[in-house]
C-alpha positions in Angstrom: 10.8 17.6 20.5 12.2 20.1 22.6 13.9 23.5 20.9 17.7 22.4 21.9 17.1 19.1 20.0 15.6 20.8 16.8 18.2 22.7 16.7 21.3 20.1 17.5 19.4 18.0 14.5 19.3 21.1 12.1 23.1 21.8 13.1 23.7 17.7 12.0 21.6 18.2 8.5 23.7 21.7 7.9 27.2 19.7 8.2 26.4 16.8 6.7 25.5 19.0 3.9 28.5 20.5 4.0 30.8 17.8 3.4 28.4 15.4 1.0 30.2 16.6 -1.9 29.0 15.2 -5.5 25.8 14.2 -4.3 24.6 17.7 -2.9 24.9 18.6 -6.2 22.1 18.6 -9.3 23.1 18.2 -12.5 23.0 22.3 -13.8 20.7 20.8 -16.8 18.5 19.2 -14.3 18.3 22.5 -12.3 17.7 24.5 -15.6 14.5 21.8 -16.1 13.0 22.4 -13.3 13.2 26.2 -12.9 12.5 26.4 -16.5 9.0 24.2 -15.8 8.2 25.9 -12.7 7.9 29.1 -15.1 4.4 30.2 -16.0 6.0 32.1 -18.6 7.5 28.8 -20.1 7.0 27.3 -23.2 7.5 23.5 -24.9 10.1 25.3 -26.9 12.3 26.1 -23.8 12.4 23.0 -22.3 13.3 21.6 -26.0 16.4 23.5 -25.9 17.7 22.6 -22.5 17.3 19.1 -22.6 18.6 18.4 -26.5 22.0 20.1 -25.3 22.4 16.8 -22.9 22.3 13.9 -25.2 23.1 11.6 -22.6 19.4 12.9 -21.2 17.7 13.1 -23.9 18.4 9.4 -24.9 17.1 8.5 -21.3 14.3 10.2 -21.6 13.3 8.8 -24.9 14.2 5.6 -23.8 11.5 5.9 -20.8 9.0 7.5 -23.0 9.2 4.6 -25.4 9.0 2.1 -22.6 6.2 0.1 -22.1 6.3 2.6 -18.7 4.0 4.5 -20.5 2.5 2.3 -23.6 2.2 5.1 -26.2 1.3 4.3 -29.6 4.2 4.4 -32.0 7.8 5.2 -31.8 9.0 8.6 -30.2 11.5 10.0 -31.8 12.1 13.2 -30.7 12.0 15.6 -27.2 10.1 17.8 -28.7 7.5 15.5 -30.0 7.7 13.5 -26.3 7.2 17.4 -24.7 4.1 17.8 -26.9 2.1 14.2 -26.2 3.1 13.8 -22.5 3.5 18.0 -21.0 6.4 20.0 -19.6 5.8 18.6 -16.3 6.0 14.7 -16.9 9.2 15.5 -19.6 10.6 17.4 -16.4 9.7 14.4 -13.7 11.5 12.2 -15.9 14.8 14.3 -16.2 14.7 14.3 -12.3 14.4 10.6 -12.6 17.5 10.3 -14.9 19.6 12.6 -13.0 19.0 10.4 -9.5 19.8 7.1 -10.7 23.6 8.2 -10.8 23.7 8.9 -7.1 22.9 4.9 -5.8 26.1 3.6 -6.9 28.4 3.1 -4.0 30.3 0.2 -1.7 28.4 -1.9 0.8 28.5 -0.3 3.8 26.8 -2.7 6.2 25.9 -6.5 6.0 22.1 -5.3 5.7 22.8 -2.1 3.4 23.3 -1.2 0.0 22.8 2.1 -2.1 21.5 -0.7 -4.9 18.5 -1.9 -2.7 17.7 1.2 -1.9 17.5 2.3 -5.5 15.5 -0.8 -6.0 13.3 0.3 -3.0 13.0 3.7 -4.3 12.2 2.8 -8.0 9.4 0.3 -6.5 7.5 3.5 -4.1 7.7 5.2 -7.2 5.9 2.5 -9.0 3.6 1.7 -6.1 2.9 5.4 -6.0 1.9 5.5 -9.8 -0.4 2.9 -9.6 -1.7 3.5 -6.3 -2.6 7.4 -7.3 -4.3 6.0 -10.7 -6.3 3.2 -8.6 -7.6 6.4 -6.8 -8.8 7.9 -9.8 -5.8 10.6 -10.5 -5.5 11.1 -13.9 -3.0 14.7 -14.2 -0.2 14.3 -11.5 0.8 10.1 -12.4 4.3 11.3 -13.2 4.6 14.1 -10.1 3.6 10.5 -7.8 6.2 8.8 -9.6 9.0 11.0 -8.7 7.6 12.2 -5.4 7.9 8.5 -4.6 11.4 7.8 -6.4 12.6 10.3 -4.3 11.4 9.9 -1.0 14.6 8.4 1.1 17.2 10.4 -0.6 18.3 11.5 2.7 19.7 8.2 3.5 22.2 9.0 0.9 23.3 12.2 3.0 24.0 10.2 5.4 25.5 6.9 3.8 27.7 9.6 2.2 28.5 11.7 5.6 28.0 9.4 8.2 28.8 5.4 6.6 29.6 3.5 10.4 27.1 5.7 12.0 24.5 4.7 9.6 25.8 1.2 8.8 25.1 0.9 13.0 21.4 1.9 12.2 20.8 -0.4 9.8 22.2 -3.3 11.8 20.7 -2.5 15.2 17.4 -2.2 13.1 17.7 -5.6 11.4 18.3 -7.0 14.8 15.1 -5.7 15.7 16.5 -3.2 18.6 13.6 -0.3 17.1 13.0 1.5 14.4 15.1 3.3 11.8 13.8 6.6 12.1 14.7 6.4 15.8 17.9 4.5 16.0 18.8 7.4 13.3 17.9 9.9 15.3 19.7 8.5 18.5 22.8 7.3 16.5 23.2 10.2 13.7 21.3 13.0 15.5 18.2 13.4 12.7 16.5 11.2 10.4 16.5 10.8 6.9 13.2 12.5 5.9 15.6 15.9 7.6 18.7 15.2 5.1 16.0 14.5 2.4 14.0 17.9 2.9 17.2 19.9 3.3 19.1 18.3 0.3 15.8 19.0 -2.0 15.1 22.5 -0.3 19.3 23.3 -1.6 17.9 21.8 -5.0 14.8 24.2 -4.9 12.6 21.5 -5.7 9.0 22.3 -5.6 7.0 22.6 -1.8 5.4 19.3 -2.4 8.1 17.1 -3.2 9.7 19.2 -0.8 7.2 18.5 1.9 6.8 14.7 0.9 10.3 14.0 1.6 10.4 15.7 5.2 7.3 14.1 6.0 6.7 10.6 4.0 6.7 8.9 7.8 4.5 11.7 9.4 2.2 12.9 6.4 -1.0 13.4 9.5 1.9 16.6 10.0 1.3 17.9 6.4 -0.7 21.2 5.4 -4.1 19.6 4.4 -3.6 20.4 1.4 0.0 18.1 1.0 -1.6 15.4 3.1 -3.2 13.3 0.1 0.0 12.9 -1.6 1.8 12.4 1.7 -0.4 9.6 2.3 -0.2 8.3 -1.1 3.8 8.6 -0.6 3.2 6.7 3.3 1.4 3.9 1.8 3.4 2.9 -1.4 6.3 2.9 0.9 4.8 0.9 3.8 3.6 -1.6 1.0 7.0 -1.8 -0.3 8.6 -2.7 2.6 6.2 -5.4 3.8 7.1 -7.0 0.1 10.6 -6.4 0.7 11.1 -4.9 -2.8 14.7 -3.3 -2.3 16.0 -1.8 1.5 12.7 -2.5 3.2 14.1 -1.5 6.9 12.8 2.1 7.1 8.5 1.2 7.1 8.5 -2.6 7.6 7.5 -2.1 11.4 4.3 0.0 10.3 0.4 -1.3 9.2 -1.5 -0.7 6.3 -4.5 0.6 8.1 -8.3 1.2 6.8 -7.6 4.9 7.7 -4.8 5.1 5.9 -6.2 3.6 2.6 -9.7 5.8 3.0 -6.9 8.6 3.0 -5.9 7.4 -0.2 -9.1 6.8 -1.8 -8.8 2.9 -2.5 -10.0 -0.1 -1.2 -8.0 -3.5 -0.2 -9.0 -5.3 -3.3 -7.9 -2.8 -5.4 -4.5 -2.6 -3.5 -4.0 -6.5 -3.6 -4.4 -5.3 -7.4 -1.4 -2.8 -7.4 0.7 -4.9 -5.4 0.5 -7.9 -7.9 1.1 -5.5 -10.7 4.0 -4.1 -8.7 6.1 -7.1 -8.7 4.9 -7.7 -12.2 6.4 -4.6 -13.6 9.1 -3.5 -10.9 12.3 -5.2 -12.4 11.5 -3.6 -16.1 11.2 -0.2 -14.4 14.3 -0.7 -12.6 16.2 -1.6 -15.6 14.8 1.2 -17.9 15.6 4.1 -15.1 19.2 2.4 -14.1 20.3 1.7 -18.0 
């Protein structure tokens, strides 16, 4: 890409970021969560008193808890008893999760887009992601692959918010096969969604790596090596959720799940024909419990 189109796409990203409104802006309890997490000095206690000032969160968050999402023995009934079994940083993933589901609410824009599907979509690479990264043997960051995957095409909102013909005209040149959606969004709206995504999370201050996922879920070969694993993870769930059609399946559908890119990951095919299967067992329970 040459330097004047960088910077004509950064210029699009900055307006559109501009004029978003609502949707540029994290809850302040959310914020508070995060910064409070990304604190060494930080204890259970201070994440406690944030979220039991939001009841409206802390209900949604003991509601996932005590899903069969995570299958814990026994009735949760408290934040600070969820904090204790399951860690700052999941009780923190999940209060991202809460505060996102608000912002796929919206009218149809296009005959082959709305924000509903891609909420679906987004719930299912975040389910895809879970399962793929514990097929691979992760055990700590479950809930980080979760929400690293939930998130991944929040840029589209950016521009279904800032741009709606533009992108409506993406979404039906791409369903009538006339190429893909990162391009026709880059010809049609000037940059692509994993830009607005990046951008949006960067004004959040989310942490590098979800940070990083976002700008590169469709590129993750263009990740620090050390960001490439999870971009990969992010890559595959996504691709895989497309080619089942779980939700807005437009933006991967065109791409292959290759050997390379599941010896990336660390499984095999068998033991991703197992995650899809569970996938479509468990997708319309998660999407309930995170929209609810």
């Amino acid at each position: 890409m040459s330097v004047d189109v960088v910077n004509e796409s950064k210029a699009v990203v900055a307006q559109a970021l501009s004029v978003v409104g609502d949707i540029a802006t994290l809850p302040e309890v959310t914020v508070k969560i995060i910064e409070t997490v990304e604190d060494p000095r930080s204890t259970a206690r201070d994440l406690h008193e944030i979220i039991k000032r939001d009841p409206a969160l802390s209900a949604k968050v003991l509601k996932v808890v005590n899903s069969a999402f995570y299958g814990l023995p026994g009735q949760i009934a408290g934040i600070d008893r969820a904090i204790v079994l399951l860690g700052l940083s999941a009780v923190k993933n999940l209060a991202i999760a809460a505060s996102i589901a608000r912002l796929f609410k919206g009218d149809k824009i296009s005959e082959h887009f709305e924000a509903s599907e891609l909420w679906r979509h987004s719930v299912a690479v975040g389910l895809a992601a879970r399962l793929i990264g514990r097929a691979g043997g992760e055990v700590a960051n479950i809930d980080e692959l979760f929400v690293a995957g939930l998130i991944h095409d929040l840029g589209i909102l950016i521009e279904r918010q800032a741009f709606p013909e533009k992108l409506g005209e993406v979404c039906d040149r791409c369903a009538a096969g006339e190429g893909s959606f990162l391009d026709l969004e880059t010809s049609i709206i000037g940059a692509d969604h994993q830009q607005f995504g990046e951008a949006l999370t960067t004004k959040w201050r989310f942490p590098r790596h979800l940070r990083a996922v976002i700008g590169f879920h469709h590129r993750p070969g263009d990740l620090s090596p050390e960001l490439q694993r999870l971009g990969n993870l992010i890559h595959l769930a996504d691709v895989l959720c497309c080619k089942e059609e779980l939700g807005y399946a437009q933006t991967a559908s065109h791409l292959e799940i290759t050997e390379e890119l599941l010896d990336a990951v660390g499984i095999t095919v068998e033991q991703l024909t197992e995650v899809r299967d569970q996938l479509v067992e468990e997708l319309e329970e998660a999407v309930n419990m995170l929209t609810g």
